[in-house]
N, C-alpha and C positions, 0 to 999 in steps of 0.2 A: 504494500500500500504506500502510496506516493504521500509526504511529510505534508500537514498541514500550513499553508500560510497563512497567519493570524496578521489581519486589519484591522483590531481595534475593538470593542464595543459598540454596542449599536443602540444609537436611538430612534423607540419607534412614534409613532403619529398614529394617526388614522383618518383612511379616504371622507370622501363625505357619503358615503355607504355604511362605516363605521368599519371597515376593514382594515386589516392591520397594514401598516405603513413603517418602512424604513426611511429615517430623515439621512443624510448623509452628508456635513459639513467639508466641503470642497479644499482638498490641502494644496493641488494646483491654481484655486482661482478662490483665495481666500472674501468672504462673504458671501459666495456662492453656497449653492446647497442642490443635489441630488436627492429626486423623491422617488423609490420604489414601492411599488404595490405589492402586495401577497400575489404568487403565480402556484404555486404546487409543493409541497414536502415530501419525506421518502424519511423511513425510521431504518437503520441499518441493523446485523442483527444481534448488535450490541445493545438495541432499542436506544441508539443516540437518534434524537430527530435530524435532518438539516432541511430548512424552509429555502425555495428560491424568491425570490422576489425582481420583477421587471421592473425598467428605468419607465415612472409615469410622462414623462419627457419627451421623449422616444416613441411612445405609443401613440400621445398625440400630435407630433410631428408625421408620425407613419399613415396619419389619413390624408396627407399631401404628397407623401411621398411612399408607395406602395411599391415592394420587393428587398426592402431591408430587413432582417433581424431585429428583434429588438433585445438588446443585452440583458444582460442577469447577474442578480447575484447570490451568494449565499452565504445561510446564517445558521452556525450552530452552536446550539447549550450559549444564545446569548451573544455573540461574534461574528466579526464578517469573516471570511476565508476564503482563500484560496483564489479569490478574485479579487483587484484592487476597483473599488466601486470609480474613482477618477479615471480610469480609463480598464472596462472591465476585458477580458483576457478571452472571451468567446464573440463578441462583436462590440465594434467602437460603439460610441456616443453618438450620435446626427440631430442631437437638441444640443442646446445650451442649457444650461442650469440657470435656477431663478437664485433673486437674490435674500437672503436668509430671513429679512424683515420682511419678504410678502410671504413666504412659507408662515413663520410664526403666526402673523396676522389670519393666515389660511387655520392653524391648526387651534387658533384663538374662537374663530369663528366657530368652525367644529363639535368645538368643545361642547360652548353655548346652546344647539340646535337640540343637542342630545340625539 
């Protein structure tokens, strides 16, 4: 089994679904922020979970621009790994990232609706 690369801790959000969300604080474009959505998990049979989650970014750029990928990333026991969410390792970025104070503002709002 290929060695884990550990990115850090994760913090999550949530869509305006109330679905879980990963926030992702931009270490190349500092104030920026990357937002992943829940996409699929898989429990190995160590029964560790690891969740993927999709660039929301990306997804809605992808309704203009049809035939891309849209990146992933994953999280286990609480951690990103094995992918660096700033430029993830299975397909690039084709959004920009929003800036960390409309995120907040987004997950402020959120909150609120219940």
């Amino acid at each position: 089994m290929a060695p884990t690369i550990d990115f850090g801790a994760v913090n999550y959000g949530c869509t305006k679904y109330k679905r879980r969300m990963v926030l992702y604080e931009s270490v190349l474009q500092p104030g920026k922020r990357f937002e992943f959505c829940y996409s699929s998990s898989y429990q190995d049979k160590r029964g560790i979970e690891t969740a993927y989650y999709k660039c929301v970014g990306c997804m809605h750029a992808k309704r203009y621009n049809d035939g891309r990928r849209i990146p992933k990333i994953a999280v286990r026991q609480g951690r990103l790994v094995n992918s660096n969410p700033d430029r993830p390792s299975n397909f690039p970025h084709f959004c920009q990232p929003i800036d960390s104070a409309v995120s907040d503002r987004r997950q402020r709002e959120r909150e609120v609706i219940n």
